[in-house]
N, C-alpha and C positions, 0 to 999 in steps of 0.2 A: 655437321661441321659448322663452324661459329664464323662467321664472314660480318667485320663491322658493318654499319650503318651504310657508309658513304663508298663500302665496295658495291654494294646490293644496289644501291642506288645507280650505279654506272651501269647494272643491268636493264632496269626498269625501262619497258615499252623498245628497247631493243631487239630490230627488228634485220633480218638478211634479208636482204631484194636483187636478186639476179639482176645485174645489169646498173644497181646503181653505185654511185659513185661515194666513195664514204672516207674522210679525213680521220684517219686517226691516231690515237697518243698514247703512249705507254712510257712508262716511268722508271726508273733506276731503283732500286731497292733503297729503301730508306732516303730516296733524294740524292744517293751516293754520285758524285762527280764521276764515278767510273771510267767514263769514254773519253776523259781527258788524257786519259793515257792512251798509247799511240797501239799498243797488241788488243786489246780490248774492242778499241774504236773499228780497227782494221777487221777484225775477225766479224763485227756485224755489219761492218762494210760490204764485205765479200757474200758474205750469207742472204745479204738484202738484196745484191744483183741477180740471184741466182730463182731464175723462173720454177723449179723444180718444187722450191720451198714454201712459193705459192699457191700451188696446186691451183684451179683455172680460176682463180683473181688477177687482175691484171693490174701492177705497179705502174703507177703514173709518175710519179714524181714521192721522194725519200729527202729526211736529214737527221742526221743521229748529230744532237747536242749532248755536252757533258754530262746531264744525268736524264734525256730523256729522247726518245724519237719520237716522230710525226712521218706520216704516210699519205698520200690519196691511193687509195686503191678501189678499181672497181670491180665488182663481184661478179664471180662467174657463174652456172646454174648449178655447180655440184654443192661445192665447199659454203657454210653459214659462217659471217664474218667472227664469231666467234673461234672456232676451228682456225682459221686462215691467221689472226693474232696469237692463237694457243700454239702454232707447230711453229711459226715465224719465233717467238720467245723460246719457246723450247728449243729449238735448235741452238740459236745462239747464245744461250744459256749453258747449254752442254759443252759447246765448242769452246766457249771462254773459260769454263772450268776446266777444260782438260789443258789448258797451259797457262793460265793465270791461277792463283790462290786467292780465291773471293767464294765466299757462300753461296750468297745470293746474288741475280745479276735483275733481274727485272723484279718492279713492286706486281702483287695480285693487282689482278684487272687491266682493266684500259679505257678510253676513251673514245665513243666514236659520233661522228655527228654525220648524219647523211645528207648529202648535196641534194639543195630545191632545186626548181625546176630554174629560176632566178638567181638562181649564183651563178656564177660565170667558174666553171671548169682551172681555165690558163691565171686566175684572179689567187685563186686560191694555190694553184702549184705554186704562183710567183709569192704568195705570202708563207708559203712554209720554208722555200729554200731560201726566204732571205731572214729567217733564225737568226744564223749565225750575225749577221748586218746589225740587227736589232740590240742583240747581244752585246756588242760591241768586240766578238772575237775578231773580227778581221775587218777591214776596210771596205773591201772586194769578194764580190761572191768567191770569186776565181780561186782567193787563194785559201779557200776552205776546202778542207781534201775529201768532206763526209755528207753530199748529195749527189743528187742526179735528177733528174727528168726528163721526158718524152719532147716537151718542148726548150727550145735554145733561150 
C-alpha cells in the first residue's frame, strides 16, 4: 500500500507507553471545514464523551475545530495509541456518514506528541481548549459548544 512521505513520517519512532499522556491531532479530510456544520460537529461531539469508544485511555480534555481535533489522552495498559485514534475516527466517520453526504471525514493519520516529564499536564489541557479563542471563533471559551475537560 503507497502511504506519502509525510504520512509515514507521523509514524516514525511512535511509541504506546501505558500511563503516558499524549496530545493528539487529527485532520478533516482534505482540510475540509466539515464540523463547521452543526450535525457533523455534534455527532463527534457525542462520540468523543463517550468512554466505551476509548476503550482503557482515558480523555482528559477534547476540542473539535472546523476542519481538525486535538485530544490529551492518557493511555491505558491494553489499547496502543494507534488503535485508540483508529476506532475513535472510525466511529465517527461511520456515524457521520450515515446521516450527512460526505465521503470522507478524517485525512490518513494523526498526530501525536507524548507529554515530558516537564510539561505541566493542566498547561497544555488549557492550550488546546482555547483553539477556538485563538481562532478567533468566539470571544469566550463558554460560548464554544465543541470541548470539554477534567479540569474547570
Amino acid at each position: 500500500m503507497y502511504m506519502p512521505a509525510g504520512h509515514l513520517s507521523l509514524r516514525k519512532g511512535r511509541r504506546s507507553i501505558p500511563g503516558q499522556i499524549y496530545l493528539l491531532t487529527t485532520i478533516a479530510a482534505q482540510r475540509h471545514p466539515l464540523f463547521i456544520e452543526d450535525e457533523p460537529a455534534r455527532i463527534v461531539a457525542r462520540c468523543t464523551v463517550r468512554q466505551e469508544y476509548w476503550g482503557d485511555a482515558r480523555l482528559l480534555c477534547w476540542v473539535l475545530m472546523p476542519n481538525h481535533w486535538h485530544g490529551l489522552i492518557e493511555l491505558g495498559e491494553r489499547d496502543g495509541i494507534s488503535l485508540v485514534m483508529n476506532r475513535f475516527k472510525s466511529i465517527t466517520s461511520k456515524r457521520i456518514r450515515q446521516t450527512c453526504a460526505v465521503d470522507a471525514v478524517w485525512a490518513r493519520g494523526f498526530h501525536d506528541h507524548a507529554l515530558r516529564r516537564d510539561e505541566d499536564v493542566t498547561v497544555a489541557a488549557r492550550y488546546i481548549v482555547a483553539n477556538p479563542l485563538r481562532a478567533g471563533l468566539v470571544e469566550h471559551i463558554g460560548d464554544y459548544p465543541y470541548w470539554n475537560a477534567l479540569w474547570p
